[in-house]
C-alpha positions in Angstrom: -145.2 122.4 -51.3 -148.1 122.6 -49.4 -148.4 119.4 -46.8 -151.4 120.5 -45.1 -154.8 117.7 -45.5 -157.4 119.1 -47.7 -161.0 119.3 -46.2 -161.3 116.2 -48.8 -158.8 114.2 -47.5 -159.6 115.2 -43.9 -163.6 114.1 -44.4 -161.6 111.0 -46.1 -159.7 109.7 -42.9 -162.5 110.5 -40.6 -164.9 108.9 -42.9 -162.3 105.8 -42.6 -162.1 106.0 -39.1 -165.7 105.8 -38.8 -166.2 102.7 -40.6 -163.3 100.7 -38.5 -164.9 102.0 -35.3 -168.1 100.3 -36.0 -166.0 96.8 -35.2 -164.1 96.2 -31.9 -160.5 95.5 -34.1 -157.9 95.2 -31.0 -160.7 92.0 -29.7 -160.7 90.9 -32.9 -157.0 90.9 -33.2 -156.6 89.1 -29.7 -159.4 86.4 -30.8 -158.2 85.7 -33.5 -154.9 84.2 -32.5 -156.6 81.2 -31.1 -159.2 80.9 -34.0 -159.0 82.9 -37.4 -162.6 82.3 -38.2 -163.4 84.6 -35.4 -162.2 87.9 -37.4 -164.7 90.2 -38.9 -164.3 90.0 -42.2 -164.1 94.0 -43.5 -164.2 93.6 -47.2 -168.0 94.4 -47.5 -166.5 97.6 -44.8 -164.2 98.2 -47.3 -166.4 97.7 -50.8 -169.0 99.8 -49.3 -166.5 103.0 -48.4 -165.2 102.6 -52.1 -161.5 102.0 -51.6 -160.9 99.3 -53.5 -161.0 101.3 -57.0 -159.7 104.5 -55.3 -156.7 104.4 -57.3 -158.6 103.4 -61.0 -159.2 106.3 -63.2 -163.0 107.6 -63.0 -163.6 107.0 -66.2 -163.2 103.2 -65.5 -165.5 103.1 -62.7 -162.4 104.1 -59.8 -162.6 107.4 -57.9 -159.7 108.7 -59.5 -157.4 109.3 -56.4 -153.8 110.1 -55.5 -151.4 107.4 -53.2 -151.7 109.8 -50.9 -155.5 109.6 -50.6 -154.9 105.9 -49.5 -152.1 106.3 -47.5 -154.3 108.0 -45.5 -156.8 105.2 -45.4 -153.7 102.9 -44.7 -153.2 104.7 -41.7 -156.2 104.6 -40.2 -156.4 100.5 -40.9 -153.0 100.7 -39.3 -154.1 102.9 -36.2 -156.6 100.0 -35.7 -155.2 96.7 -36.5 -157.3 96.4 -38.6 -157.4 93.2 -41.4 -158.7 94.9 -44.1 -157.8 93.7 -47.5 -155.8 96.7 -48.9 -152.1 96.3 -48.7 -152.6 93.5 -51.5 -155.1 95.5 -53.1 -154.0 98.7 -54.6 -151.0 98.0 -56.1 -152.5 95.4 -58.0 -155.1 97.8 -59.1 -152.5 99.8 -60.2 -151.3 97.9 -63.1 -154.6 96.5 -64.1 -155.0 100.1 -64.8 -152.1 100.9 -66.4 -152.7 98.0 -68.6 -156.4 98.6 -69.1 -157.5 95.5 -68.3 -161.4 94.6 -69.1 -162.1 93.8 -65.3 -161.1 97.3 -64.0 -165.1 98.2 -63.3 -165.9 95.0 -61.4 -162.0 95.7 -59.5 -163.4 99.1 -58.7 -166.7 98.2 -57.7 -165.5 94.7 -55.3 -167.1 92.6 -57.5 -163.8 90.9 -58.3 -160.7 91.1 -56.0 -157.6 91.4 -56.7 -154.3 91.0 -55.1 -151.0 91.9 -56.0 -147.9 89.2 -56.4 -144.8 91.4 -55.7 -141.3 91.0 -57.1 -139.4 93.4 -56.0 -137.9 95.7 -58.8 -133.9 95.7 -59.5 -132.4 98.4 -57.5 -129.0 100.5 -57.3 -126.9 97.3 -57.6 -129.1 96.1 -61.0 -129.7 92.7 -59.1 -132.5 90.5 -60.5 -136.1 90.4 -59.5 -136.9 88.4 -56.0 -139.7 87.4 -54.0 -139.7 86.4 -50.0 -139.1 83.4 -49.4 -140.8 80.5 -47.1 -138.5 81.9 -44.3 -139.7 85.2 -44.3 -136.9 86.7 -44.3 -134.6 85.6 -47.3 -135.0 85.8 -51.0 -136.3 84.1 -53.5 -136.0 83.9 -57.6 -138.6 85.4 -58.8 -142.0 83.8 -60.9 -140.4 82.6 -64.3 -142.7 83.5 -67.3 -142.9 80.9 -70.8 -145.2 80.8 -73.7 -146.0 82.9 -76.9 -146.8 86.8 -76.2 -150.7 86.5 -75.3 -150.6 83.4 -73.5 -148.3 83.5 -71.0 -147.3 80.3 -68.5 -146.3 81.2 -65.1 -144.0 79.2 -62.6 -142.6 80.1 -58.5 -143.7 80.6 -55.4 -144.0 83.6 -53.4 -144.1 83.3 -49.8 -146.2 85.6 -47.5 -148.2 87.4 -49.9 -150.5 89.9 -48.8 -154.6 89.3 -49.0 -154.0 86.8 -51.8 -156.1 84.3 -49.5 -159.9 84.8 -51.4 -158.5 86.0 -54.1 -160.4 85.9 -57.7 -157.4 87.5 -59.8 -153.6 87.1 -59.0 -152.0 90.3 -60.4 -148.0 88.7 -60.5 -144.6 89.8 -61.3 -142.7 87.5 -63.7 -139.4 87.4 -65.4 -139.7 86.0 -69.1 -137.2 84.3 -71.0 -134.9 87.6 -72.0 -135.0 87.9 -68.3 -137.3 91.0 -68.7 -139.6 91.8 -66.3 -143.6 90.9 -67.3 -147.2 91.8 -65.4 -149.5 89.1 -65.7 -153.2 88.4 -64.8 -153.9 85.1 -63.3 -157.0 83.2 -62.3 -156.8 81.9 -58.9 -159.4 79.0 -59.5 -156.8 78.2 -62.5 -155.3 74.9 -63.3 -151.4 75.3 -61.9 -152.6 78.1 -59.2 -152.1 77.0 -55.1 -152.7 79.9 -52.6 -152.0 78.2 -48.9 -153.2 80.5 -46.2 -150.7 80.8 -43.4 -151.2 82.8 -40.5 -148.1 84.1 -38.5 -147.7 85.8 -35.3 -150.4 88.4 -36.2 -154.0 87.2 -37.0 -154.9 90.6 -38.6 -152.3 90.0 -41.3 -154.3 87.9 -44.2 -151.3 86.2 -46.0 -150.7 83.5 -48.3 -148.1 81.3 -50.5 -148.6 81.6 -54.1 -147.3 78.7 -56.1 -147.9 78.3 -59.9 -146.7 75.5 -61.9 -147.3 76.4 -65.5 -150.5 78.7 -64.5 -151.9 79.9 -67.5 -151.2 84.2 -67.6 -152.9 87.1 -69.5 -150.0 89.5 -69.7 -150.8 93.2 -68.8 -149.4 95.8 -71.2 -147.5 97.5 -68.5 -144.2 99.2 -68.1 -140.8 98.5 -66.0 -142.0 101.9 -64.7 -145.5 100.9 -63.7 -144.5 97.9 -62.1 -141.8 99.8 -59.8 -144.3 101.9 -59.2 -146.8 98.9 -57.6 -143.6 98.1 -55.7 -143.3 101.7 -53.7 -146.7 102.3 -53.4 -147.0 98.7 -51.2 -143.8 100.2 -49.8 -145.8 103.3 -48.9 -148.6 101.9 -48.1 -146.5 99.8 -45.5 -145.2 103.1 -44.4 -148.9 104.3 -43.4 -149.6 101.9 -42.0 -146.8 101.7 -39.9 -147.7 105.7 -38.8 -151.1 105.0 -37.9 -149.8 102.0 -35.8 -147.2 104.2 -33.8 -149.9 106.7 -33.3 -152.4 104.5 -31.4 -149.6 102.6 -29.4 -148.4 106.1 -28.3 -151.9 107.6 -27.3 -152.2 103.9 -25.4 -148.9 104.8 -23.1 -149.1 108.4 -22.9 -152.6 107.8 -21.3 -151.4 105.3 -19.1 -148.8 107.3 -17.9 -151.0 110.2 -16.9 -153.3 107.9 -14.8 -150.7 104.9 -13.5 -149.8 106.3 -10.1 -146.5 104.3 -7.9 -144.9 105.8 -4.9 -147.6 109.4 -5.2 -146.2 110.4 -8.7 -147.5 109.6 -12.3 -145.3 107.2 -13.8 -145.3 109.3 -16.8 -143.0 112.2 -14.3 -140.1 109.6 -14.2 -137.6 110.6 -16.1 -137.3 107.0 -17.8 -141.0 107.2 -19.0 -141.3 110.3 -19.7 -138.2 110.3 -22.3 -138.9 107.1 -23.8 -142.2 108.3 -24.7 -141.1 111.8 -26.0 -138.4 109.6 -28.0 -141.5 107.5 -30.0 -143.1 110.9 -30.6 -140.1 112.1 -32.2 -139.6 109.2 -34.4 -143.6 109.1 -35.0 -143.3 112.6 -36.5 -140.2 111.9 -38.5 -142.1 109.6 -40.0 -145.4 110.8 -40.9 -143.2 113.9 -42.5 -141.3 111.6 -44.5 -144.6 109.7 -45.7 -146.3 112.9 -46.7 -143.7 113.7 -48.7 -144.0 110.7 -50.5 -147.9 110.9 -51.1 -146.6 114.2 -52.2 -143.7 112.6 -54.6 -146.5 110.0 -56.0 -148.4 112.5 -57.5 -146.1 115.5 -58.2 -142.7 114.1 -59.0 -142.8 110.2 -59.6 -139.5 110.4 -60.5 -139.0 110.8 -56.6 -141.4 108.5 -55.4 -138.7 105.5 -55.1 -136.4 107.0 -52.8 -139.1 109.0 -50.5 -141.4 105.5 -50.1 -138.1 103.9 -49.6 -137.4 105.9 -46.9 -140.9 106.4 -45.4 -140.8 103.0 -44.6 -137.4 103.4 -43.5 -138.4 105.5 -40.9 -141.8 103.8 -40.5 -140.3 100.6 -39.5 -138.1 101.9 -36.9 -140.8 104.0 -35.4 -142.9 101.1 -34.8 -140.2 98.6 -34.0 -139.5 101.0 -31.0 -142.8 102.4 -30.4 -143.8 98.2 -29.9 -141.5 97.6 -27.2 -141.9 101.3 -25.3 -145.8 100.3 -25.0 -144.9 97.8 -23.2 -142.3 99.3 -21.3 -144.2 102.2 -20.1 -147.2 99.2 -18.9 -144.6 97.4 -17.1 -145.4 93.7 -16.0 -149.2 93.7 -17.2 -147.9 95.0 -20.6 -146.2 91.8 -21.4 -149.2 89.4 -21.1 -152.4 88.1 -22.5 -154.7 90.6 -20.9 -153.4 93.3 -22.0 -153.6 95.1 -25.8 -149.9 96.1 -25.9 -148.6 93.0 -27.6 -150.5 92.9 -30.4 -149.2 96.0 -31.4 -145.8 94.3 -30.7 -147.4 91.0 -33.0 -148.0 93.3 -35.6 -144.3 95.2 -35.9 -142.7 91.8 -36.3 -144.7 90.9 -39.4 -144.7 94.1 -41.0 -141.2 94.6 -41.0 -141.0 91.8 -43.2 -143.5 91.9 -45.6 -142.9 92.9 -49.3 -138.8 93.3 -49.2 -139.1 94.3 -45.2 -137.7 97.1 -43.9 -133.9 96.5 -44.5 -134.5 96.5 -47.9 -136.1 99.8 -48.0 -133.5 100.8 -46.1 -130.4 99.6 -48.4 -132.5 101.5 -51.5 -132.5 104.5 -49.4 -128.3 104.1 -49.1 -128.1 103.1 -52.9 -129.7 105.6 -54.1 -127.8 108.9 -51.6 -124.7 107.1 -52.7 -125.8 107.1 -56.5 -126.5 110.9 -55.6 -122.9 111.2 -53.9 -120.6 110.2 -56.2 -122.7 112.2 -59.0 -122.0 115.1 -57.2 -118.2 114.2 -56.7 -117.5 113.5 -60.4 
């Protein structure tokens, strides 16, 4: 296995670098809790650099890359703060391809966007389908599915969805009568279809509630296995996100630590400092191993790609969670307040760790499925 970046890949997150740095994000971030109209909107950004169909086959107008290829990209939107619409994005284009739908070449090409209505696949304990609910934190049944096979009605509510807000197709999760799991297309200017933009905490998270009542559905032609699959690669995609947050809060307080002087010493030569940030550099690279491996998993051995995006956001989560609140630690008393750019990275830790199942979820996959492994090994 071979976890070094190609020159591809490498001319792929600088090339995505580039295009966030031509918009001043972390100002954007900070405006926009006051007044949302102020953020930049970055899907023509994100159009133009071609991610939206980097995950649909060439031959239906995609570039024909691997999860890992927009992990990569998701870490760099991450790394910025960036409210890009992606996280919504490719998973939904991942079961419009696997169930070669029409609308794949105008997906690929941003003429038509997409977002992706999770459910979150049964796991080690075979529990139904759920969705988040209004909370945020609790569960939810999932979106019920009625009608003959080609004509699909959908009914629910998801809470929190990501990018769904300007939205032309709602790719959703269903459960039909046989309690089965379904993927279905829905039109969000359709009769029966309310997406309510909310915005919580962190203005560069675009999220919505999805409610259907009886919204006419085109079901997609996927597998259970394709529709786990959209699950972990949002949980991955969470995951690189999550990286490429921890790395930019850490450059922010290792820096500040080499030039913040008290008493004639660097702040960053106290002992406190200087093992708190060591400790978020350890837990950073924990979890940029763990998320290569699973870009690695996505393409090579799907049948691991569960467990390791599991656990790459496992990891994720907890390096950000920590790497939040040592940011502004390390800043002391300006850290903590308006002027300064260390609690939006805080702002955006408490929303992602709930987003799509949250972290604890991934977490409790990641025990089911070592404890499936144990006691196979025991009997």
């Amino acid at each position: 296995m071979n976890l070094s970046l190609s020159d591809e890949q490498v001319f792929l997150r600088d090339a995505a670098r580039g295009a966030l740095s031509r918009f001043d994000t972390l100002e954007a971030a900070r405006t926009g809790l006051e007044d949302a109209a102020t953020l930049p909107d970055l899907w023509p950004t994100a159009v133009e650099a071609g991610w939206p169909g980097m995950l649909i086959p060439e031959d239906a107008g995609g570039a024909g890359l691997a999860p890992f290829d927009a992990m990569l990209v998701a870490e760099e939107i991450g790394r910025a703060l960036a409210g890009v619409p992606f996280l919504g994005v490719l998973p939904a284009t991942v079961l419009l391809a696997a169930g070669g739908d029409d609308r794949l070449a105008a997906v690929a090409g941003g003429q038509t966007r997409v977002a992706y209505v999770p459910a979150r696949p049964p796991g080690d304990l075979d529990e139904p389908e759920w969705t988040t609910d209004a909370a945020g934190g609790g569960r939810g049944p999932a979106f019920q599915a009625g009608g003959a096979e080609g004509a699909l009605a959908l009914s629910g509510r998801a809470a929190y969805v990501p990018d769904a807000h300007g939205a032309e197709l709602l790719v959703v999760i269903a459960v039909d009568e046989r309690g089965e799991p379904v993927a279905a297309v829905v039109e969000a200017g359709a009769s029966g279809v309310a997406v309510e933009h909310v915005q919580r905490y962190d203005a560069t998270r675009s999220l919505a509630h999805v409610t259907l009542e009886g919204a006419p559905a085109r079901p997609l032609s996927c597998s259970t296995e394709d529709m786990g699959r959209a699950w972990h690669l949002a949980q991955a995609l969470i995951a690189a996100e999550a990286v490429g947050t921890v790395a930019a809060a850490h450059e922010m307080m290792l820096a500040y630590a080499k030039e913040r002087f008290t008493f004639g010493r660097a702040i960053g030569s106290y002992q406190a400092v200087k093992h708190e940030i060591v400790e978020v550099l350890r837990q950073l690279e924990n979890a940029r191993s763990l998320l290569f491996y699973a870009g690695w998993a996505g393409e090579r051995r799907p049948e691991e790609f569960a467990l390791a995006a599991s656990a790459a956001r496992t990891s994720a989560g907890g390096a950000l969670d920590m790497a939040a609140r040592a940011n502004i630690n390390v800043h002391g008393g300006i850290g903590a307040t308006w002027e300064h750019d260390a609690p939006l990275y805080f702002r955006r830790a408490q929303v992602t760790r709930r987003l799509v199942g949250g972290h604890g979820d991934a977490a409790d996959r990641v025990a089911g499925e070592l404890l499936l492994v144990a006691d196979a090994a025991q009997g």
